[in-house]
Every structure is written in structure tokens, then in C-alpha cells.
C-alpha positions in Angstrom: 0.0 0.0 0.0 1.5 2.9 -1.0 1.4 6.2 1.7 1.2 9.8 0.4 3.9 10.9 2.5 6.4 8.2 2.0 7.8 9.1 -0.8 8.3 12.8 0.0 9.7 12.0 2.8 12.7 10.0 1.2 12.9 12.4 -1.2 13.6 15.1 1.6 15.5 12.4 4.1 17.7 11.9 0.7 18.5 15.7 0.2 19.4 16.2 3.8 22.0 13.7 3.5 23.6 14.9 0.2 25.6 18.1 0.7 24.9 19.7 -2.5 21.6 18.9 -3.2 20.7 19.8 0.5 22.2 23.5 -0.2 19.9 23.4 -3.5 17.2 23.1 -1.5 17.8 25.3 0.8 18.0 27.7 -1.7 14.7 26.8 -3.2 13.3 27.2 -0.2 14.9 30.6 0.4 14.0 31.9 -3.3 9.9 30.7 -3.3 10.0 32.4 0.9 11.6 36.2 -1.2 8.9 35.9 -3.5 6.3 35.3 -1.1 7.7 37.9 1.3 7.5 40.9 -2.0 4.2 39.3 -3.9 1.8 42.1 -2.0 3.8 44.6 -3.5 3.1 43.0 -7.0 0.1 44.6 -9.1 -2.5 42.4 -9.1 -3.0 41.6 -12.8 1.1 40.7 -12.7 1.8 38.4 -9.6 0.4 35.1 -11.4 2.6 35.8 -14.1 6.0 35.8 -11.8 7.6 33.3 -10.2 10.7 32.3 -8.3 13.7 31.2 -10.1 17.2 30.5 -9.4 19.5 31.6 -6.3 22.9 31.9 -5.9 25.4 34.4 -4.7 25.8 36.4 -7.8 21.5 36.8 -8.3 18.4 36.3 -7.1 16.2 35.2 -10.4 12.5 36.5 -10.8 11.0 34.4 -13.5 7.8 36.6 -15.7 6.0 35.8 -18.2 6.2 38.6 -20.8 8.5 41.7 -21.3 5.7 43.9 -19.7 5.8 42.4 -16.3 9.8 42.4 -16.3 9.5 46.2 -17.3 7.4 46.8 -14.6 8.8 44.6 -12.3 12.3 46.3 -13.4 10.6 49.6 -12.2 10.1 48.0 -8.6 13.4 47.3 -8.0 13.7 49.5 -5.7 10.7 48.8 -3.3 11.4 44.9 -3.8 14.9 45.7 -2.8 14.2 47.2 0.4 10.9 45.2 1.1 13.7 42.0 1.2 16.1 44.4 3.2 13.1 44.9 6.3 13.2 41.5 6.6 17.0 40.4 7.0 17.5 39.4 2.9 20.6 41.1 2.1 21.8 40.6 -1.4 22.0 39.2 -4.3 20.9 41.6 -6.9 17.2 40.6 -8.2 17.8 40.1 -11.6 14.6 39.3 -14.3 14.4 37.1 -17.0 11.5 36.4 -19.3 10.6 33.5 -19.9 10.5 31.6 -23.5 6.9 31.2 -25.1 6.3 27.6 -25.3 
């Protein structure tokens, strides 16, 4: 019989014990908690369209799905910066990328 949680829970068990894919998913973890933490700032016809993407130490990814929410979103820099500064995010730069029609 197969239990919901099992699997997940190896999955996760499996990532704590591997260095490298642990510290992926911590990052993962930290990049969906940024966007959460700035999404009330978003307008509300652009937050579906954004997601989180990639972090590392050189960027923090914002994922949209057309050139007008990243021109907007480029606009908010600012605010987005400081709305991840009043709650202890320091760095990396936000950086947007569109993402490919497909």
C-alpha cells in the first residue's frame, strides 16, 4: 500500500543527506520564501505571471511571463529591494528574466 507521504519524505531524508543537493534546496526554499515575502507589493494583474527562479550568490532570479511584467517589475526594483532588506535578505541583486513562449 503505498502512503502519500512516504515518498516525499525519502525524497527530503535523501536531500538532507547529500551536501549539495541539501544546499539546493535550501536555496529553493529561500527563493519561493523572497517571492512570497514581496508578492503584496506585486500589481494584481502581474503576480500570477512571476515566479521564483534561481538563487545563488551572484543573483536572485525573478522568473515573468512577458516583457511587460519584467519592465514593470524592473521599475520596482527598488521597493522589492528594500521590502527583502526589512526582513533580514541582504543581497543578491534581483535580476529578471522572461521566460521563452512555449
Amino acid at each position: 500500500m503505498n502512503h502519500p507521504g512516504l515518498k516525499d519524505q525519502t525524497v527530503a531524508a535523501a536531500l538532507g543527506r547529500s551536501e549539495p543537493l541539501s544546499s539546493l534546496l535550501q536555496r529553493m526554499q529561500e527563493s519561493k520564501a523572497r517571492l512570497e515575502a514581496i508578492a503584496p507589493l506585486f500589481p494584481p494583474g502581474l503576480a500570477g505571471g512571476i515566479r521564483a527562479g534561481p538563487l545563488d550568490d551572484s543573483a536572485w532570479v525573478l522568473l515573468v511571463s512577458h516583457a511587460a511584467a519584467a519592465a514593470k517589475l524592473r521599475q520596482m526594483l527598488p521597493a522589492l529591494d528594500d521590502a527583502l532588506r526589512e526582513r533580514g535578505w541582504r543581497g543578491p541583486p534581483i535580476k529578471i528574466k522572461v521566460l521563452p513562449r512555449g
